[in-house]
N, C-alpha and C positions, 0 to 999 in steps of 0.2 A: 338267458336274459340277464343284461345287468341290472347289480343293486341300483336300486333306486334313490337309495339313502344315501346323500355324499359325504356328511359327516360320521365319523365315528363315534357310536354311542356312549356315553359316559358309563361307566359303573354303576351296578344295582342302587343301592343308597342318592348316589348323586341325582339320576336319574327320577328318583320318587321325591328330592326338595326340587328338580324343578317343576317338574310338574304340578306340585300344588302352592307355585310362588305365579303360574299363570295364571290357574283357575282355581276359586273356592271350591275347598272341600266340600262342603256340604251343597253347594249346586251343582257336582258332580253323583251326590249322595243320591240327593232327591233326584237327578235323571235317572239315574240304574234303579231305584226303586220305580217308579213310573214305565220307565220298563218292565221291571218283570209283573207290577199290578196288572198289565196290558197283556203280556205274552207267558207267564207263569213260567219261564225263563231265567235263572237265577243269573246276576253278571257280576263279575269284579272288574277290577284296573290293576292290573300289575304294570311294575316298573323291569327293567331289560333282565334284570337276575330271575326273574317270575317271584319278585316277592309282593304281595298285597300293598296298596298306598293306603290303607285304612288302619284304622285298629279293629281290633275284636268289637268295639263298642259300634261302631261305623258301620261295618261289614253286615254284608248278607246272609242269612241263614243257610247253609249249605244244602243239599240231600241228604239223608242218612246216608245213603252208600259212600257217600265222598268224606263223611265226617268218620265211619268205620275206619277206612283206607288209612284217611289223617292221624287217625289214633295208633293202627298199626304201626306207619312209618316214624313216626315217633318214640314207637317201642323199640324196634328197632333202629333208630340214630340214623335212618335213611332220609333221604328228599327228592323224590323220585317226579310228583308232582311240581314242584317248582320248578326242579330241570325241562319238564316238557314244557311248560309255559314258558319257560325262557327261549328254547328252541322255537315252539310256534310261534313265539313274536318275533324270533328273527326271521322266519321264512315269511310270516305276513308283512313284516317291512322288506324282505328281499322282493316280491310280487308287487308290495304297496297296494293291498288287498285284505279281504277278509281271509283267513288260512284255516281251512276244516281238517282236525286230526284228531288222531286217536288217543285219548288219554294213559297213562301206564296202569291204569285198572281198570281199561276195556270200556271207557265211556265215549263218544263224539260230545266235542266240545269245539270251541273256534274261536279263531284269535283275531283280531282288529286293530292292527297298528294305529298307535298315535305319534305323529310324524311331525314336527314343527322346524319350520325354515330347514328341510330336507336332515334333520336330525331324529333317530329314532329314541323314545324317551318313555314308551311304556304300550298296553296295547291293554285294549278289552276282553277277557276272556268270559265268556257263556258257557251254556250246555249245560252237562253235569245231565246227557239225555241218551236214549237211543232211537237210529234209525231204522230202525225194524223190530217186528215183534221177535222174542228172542228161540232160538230156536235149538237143540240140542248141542249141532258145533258151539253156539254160543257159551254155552255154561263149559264145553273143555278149554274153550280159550280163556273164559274168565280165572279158571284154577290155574291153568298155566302161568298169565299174566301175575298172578298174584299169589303164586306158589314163595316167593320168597320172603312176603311176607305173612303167612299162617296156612296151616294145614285142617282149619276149623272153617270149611265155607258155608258152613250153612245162614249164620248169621248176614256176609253177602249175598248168599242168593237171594234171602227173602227179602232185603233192602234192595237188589237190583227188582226182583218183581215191582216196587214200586216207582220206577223209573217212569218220568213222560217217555211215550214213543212216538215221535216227531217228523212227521215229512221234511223230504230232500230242501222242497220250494219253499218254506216254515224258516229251516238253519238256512240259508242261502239271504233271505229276506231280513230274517233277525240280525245275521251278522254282516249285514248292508245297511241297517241303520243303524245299527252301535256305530260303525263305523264312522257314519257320517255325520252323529250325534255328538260324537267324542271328538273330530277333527275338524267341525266346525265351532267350538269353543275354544280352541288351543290355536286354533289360525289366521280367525279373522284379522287379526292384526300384521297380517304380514302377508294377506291375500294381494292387496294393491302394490307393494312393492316388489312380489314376485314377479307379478304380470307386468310390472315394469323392466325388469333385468332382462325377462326373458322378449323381452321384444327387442330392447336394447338389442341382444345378445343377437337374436333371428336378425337383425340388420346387419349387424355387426360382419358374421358369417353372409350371408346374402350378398354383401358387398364385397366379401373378400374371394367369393366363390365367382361372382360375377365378372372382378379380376382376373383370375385367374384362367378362365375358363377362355376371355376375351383374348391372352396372351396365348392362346395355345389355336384358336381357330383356327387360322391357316392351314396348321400340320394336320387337324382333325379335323377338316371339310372334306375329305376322301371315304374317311370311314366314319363322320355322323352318322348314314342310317342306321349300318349294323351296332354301332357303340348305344343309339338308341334304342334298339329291340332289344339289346340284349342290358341293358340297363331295366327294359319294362319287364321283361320275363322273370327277371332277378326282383322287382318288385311284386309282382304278382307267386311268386314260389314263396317270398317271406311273409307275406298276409295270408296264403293258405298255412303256413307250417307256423303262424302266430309270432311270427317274429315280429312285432310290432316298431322296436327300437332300430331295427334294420331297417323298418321300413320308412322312419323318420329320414333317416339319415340320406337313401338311396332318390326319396322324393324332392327332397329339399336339393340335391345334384342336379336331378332331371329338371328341376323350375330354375335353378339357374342357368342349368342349357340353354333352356328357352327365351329367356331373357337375355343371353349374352347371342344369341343368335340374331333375335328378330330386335330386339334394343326398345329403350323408352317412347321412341317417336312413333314405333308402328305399335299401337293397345292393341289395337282391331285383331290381329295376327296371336299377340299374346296370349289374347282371352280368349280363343280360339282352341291354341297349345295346351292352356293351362287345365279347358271344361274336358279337350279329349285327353288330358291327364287324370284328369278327376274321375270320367267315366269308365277308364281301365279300374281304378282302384275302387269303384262302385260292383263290378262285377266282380273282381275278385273276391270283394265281401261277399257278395251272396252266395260263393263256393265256400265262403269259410265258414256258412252259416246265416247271416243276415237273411230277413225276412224278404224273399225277391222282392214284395213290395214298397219295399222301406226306401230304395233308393229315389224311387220316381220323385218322390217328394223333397227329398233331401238334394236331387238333383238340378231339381227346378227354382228351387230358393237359390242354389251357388248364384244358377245362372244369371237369375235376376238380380243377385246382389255382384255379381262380375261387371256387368252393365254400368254400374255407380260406381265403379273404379277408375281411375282415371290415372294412376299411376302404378310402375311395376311393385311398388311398397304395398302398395294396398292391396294389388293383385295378390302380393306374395302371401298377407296377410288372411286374406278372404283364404288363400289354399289351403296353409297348413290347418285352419279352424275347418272348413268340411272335412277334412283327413281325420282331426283328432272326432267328429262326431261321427266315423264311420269307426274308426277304433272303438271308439265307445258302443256303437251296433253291435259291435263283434264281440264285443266283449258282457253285452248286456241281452243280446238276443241270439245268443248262441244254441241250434239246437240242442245243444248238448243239458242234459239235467242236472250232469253234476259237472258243469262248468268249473267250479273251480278246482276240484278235482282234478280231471281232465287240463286247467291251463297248466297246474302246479307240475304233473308229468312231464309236460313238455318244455315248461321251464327247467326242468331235471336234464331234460337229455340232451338241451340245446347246448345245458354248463358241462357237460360230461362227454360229448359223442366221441370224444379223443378216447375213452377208456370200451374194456370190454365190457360194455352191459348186460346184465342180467335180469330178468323180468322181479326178481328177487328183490334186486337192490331199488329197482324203480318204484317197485309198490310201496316197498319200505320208505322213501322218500315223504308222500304221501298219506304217510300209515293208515295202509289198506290193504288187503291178503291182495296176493298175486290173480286167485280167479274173480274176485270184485273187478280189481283193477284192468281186469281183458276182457270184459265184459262191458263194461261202460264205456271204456277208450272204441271198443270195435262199434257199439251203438250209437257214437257221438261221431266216429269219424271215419267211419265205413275202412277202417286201416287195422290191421293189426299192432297193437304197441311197438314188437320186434321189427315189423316191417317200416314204420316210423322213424324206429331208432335208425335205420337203412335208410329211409331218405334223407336225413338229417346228414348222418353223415356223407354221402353222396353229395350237399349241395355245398358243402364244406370241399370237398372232393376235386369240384368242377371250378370251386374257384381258386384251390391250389396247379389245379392242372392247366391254369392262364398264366400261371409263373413260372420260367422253364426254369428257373434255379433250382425246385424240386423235381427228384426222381424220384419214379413213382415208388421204390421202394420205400424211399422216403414218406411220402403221400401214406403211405399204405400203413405204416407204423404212428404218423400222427394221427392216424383214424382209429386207434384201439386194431387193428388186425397184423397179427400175426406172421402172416401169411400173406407176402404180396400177390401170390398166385391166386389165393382165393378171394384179393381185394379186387383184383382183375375180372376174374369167373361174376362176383356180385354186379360191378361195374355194369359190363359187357350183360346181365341178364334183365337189366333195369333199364340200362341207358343204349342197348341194342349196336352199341360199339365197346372194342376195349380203351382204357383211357389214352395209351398212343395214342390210334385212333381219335380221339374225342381233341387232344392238343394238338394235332395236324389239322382237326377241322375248324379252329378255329383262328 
């Protein structure tokens, strides 16, 4: 997945004056308190270095376990804590999400970017909790984690006994309204001229696709059907395998097609194209998770609001708005428990499938032991991680092997393997041809 952030975040310090030249300190004070009086949840605001925007006077009363830790690493000349908050605010601005991770003294905590006019500038960190009662592996990971700073644990075990132990649905929830708590004070001001650029922009593109597309007919009226199945199939494999950004881009193609085919003066024909476009990506959803009942509803409002359309702008408008609220189904009613979990994995291997992965480095991503992490990915998505990481790159695969400039040796070393013969053997046990084969068939 790409980052979502398009500017580059300023420096620690920089980052913590602007953030409190947006919003008062202390009506951010009193939210995070109000907070945690509600959900007994302790929260701060760090800035991109993970350093506090408060002072000590400001700030929330820690856990004892987290104020031992603090004492330690200070004894030590370490900052062990600040660095993972710095790393979790970057990967919750790289998702543009709440991001659940493991703290460097064995706590769940979770980070919530605060993101203003596509700039990252600090994020909410919670926790300071666990999500399970604690159990023997528990206490050897905890000595380990924390072996380099003291060989005295007794004093952290008895402060972690007093840890909240917090359901999955509990942090998922909490760190969905920090979230929204924190980025709806830093934004509203700059809500309406987003949604101005970006419409601009969808026309913008719209029109230029719509050119373009019109300049090529002739040559592509032989093979529009197959250029369209296989445009939907490429749609419907990036909404199972969460590729959401793909799938922006791949939809927005196919509604220009539609439009440069059938043109302004036939709607009838359009809005036709556009519901049975919509109702491909309505099923897809439901393989990715969506509730099957969710679309009926969602399908029947397009329709009726397709109807009140009266030009391709507005058509075009009404589409990508059902798309982004099935995104959002996907993203919000996902079976999966620990969905965000589970999307951050996959946002790992989408960025990585060039390299050789290891079930090691994916969990690590995450910060989660490798058997959490195949346990939850196999119960959320009936797939094996490793076998994932296989499809991933395989669809990477197919769409090299539509370019004859690459040979598959080639192919086969930008996929992380080795071994063109075994990238062949995978190919051929997946895709029931060898990749020759698959670029002759197409």
């Amino acid at each position: 997945m790409k980052n979502s952030v398009g500017k580059e975040s300023r420096n620690g310090p920089d980052t913590r004056a602007h953030l409190l030249q947006l919003v008062d300190k202390n009506l951010l004070v009193e939210i995070l308190d109000a907070f945690t009086n509600v959900t007994g949840l302790t929260a701060n605001i760090v800035d991109t270095a993970g350093r506090s925007i408060f002072s000590k006077a400001d700030a929330q009363i820690n856990c004892s376990f987290c104020q031992l830790i603090w004492k330690l690493e200070k004894q030590k000349g370490i900052q062990r804590c600040k660095g993972a908050y710095a790393r979790a605010g970057k990967q919750a601005a790289l998702f543009n999400e709440p991001y659940i991770f493991r703290c460097p003294g064995g706590l769940v905590e979770w980070a919530a970017p605060i993101i203003v006019d596509g700039e990252h500038l600090g994020s909410v960190i919670c926790g300071q909790v666990l999500m399970w009662e604690p159990e023997e592996f528990f206490w050897i990971e905890l000595e380990e984690m924390n072996r380099v700073l003291t060989d005295d644990f007794d004093p952290l075990f008895k402060a972690a006994k007093e840890l909240q132990v917090v359901s999955g649905e509990k942090v998922q929830s909490a760190a969905s309204l920090l979230s929204v708590m924190a980025n709806y004070i830093v934004n509203a001001a700059w809500q309406s001229m987003q949604r101005k650029k970006e419409l601009e922009l969808q026309q913008t593109l719209l029109n230029d696709e719509i050119a373009t597309r019109k300049s090529l007919e002739e040559k592509l009226n032989s093979q529009s059907l197959n250029y369209y199945i296989e445009k939907e199939k490429s749609l419907i494999g990036k909404i199972k395998l969460g590729g959401l950004d793909e799938c922006r881009k791949i939809f927005k193609v196919m509604l220009a097609d539609i439009f440069a085919e059938a043109g302004q003066n036939n709607l009838a024909v359009v809005r036709a194209r556009v519901f049975e476009l919509v109702v491909v990506v309505s099923r897809a959803s439901v393989e990715a998770g969506v509730n099957s009942e969710r679309p009926i509803g969602i399908n029947a409002a397009f329709m009726q609001e397709l109807g009140a359309c009266y030009s391709t702008e507005a058509i075009n408008t009404a589409a990508l708005k059902v798309l982004e609220r099935y995104f959002k189904e996907i993203q919000t009613n996902s079976k999966s428990k620990n969905r965000l979990a589970i999307e951050g994995i996959k946002g790992f291997i989408r960025n990585n499938y060039d390299r050789n992965l290891t079930l090691e480095e994916i969990a690590d991503s995450v910060y989660l032991s490798p058997y959490y992490v195949s346990r939850i990915f196999k119960e959320s998505q009936s797939i094996t991680v490793m076998d994932y990481v296989t499809r991933v790159k395989l669809d990477e695969a197919k769409k090299m092997l539509g370019n004859t400039r690459y040979k598959i040796d080639e192919i086969a070393i930008r996929l992380g393997y080795s071994d063109a013969s075994y990238f062949s053997k995978v190919f051929k046990k997946n895709e029931g041809m060898t990749p020759t084969q698959f670029r002759q068939s197409r």
